[in-house]
VOVOBA-357237 format. One record per residue: residue in one letter; x, y, z of N, C-alpha, C in turn. Coordinates in steps of 0.1 Angstrom, whole numbers, padded with zeros to 4 digits, always signed. Example, Ala and Ser with C-alpha at 12.3 -4.5 7.8 and 13.67 -1.06 7.14 Angstrom:
<atoms>
A+0132-0057+0078+0123-0045+0078+0132-0033+0078S+0128-0022+0071+0137-0011+0071+0129+0000+0079
</atoms>
This chain:
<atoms>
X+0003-0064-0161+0008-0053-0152+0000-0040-0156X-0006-0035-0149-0012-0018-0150-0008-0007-0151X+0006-0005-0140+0015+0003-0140+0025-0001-0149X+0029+0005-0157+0040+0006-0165+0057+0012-0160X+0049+0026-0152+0069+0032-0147+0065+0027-0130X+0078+0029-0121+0074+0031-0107+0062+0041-0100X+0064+0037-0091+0053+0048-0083+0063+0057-0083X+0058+0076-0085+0069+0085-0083+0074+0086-0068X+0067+0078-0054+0076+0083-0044+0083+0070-0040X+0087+0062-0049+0090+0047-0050+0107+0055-0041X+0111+0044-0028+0124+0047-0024+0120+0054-0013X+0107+0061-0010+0110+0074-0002+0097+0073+0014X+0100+0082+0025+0092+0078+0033+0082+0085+0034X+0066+0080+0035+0058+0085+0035+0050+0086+0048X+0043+0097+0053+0031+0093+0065+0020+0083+0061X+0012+0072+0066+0003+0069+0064-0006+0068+0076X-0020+0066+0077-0026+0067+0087-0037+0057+0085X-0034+0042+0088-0039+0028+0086-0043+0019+0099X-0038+0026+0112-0034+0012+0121-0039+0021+0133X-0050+0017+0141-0053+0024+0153-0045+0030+0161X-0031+0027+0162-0019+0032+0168-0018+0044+0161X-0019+0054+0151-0020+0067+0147-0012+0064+0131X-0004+0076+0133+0001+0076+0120+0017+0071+0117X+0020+0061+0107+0030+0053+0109+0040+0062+0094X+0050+0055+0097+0058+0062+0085+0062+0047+0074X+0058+0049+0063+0060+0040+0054+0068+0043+0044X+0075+0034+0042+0087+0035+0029+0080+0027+0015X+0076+0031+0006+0072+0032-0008+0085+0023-0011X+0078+0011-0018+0087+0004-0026+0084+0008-0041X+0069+0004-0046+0066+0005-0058+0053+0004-0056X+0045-0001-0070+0030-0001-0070+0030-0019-0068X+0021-0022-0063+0018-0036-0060+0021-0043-0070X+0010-0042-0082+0012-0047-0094+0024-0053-0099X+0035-0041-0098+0050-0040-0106+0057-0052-0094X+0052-0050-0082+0065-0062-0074+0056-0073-0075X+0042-0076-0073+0039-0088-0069+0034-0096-0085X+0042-0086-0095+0033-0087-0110+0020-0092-0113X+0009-0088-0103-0004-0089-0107-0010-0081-0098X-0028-0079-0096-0036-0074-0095-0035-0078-0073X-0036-0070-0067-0034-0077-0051-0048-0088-0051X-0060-0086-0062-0071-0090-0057-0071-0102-0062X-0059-0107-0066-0055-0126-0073-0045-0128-0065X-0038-0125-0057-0031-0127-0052-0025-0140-0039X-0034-0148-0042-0043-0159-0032-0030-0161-0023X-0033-0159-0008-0027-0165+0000-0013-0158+0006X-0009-0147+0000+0002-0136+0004-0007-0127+0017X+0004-0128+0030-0002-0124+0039-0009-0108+0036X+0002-0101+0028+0001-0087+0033-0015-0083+0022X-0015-0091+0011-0024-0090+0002-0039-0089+0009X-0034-0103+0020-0051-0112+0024-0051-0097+0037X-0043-0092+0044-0046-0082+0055-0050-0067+0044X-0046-0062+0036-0051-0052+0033-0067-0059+0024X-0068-0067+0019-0079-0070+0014-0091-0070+0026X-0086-0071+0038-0098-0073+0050-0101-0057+0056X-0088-0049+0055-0086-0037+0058-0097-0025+0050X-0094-0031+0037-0100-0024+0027-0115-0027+0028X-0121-0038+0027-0134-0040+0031-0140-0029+0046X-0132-0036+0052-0137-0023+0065-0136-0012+0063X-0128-0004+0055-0125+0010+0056-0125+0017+0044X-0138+0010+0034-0146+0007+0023-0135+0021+0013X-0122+0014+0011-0113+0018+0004-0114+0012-0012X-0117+0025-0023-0118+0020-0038-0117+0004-0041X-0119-0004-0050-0115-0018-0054-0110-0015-0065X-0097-0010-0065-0088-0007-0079-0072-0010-0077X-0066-0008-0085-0052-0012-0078-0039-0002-0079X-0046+0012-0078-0040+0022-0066-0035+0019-0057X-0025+0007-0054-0020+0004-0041-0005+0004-0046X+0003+0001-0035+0016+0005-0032+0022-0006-0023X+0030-0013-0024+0037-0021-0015+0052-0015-0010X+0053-0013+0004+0060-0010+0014+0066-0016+0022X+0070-0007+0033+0073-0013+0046+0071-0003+0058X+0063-0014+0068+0065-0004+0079+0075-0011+0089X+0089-0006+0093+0092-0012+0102+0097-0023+0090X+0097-0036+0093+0101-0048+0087+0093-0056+0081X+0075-0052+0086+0068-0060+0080+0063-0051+0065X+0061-0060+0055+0053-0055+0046+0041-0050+0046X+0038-0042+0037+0020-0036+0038+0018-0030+0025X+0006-0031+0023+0000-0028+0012-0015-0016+0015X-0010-0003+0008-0018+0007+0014-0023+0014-0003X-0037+0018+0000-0039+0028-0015-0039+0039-0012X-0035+0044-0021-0030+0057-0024-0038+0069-0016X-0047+0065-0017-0055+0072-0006-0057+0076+0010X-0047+0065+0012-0042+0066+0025-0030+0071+0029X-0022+0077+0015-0006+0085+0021-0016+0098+0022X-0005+0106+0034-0011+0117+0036+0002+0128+0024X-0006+0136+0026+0003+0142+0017+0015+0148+0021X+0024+0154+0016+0037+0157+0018+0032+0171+0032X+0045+0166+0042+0046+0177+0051+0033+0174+0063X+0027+0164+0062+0013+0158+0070+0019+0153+0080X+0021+0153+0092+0028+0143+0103+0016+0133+0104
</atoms>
């Protein structure tokens, strides 16, 4: 595991702006790592893993594991950190 404590906005909703539909609101569970207890890029066969892994290629987002697992709505997602907007960002 990489992360040691939670993510600090772990519980809370964040803006993200990932999905051609505009900007979605995402609830921060933790860091990837800590729920899925490894790296997203071994992660063989976990939907939300294999869609941000095709995401990230296209939208030539770091290869590190700065990522965060969430929810938008009901589905899971996996977003790096670089994609919350910052506090107060609609």
């Amino acid at each position: 595991m990489i992360h040691e404590a939670p993510h600090p906005k772990a519980g809370k909703d964040v803006h993200i702006n990932v999905d051609p539909g505009g900007i979605l609101i995402f609830t921060i569970e933790d860091w990837w790592d800590r729920v899925g207890g490894e790296s997203w890029m071994f992660c063989d066969g976990n939907p939300a893993c294999l869609a941000y892994a095709i995401r990230s290629g296209s939208k030539e987002l770091p290869m590190d594991d700065e990522v965060v697992y969430g929810k938008v709505g009901h589905r899971g997602v996996l977003v790096h950190v670089s994609e919350i907007q910052e506090d107060g960002a609609p």
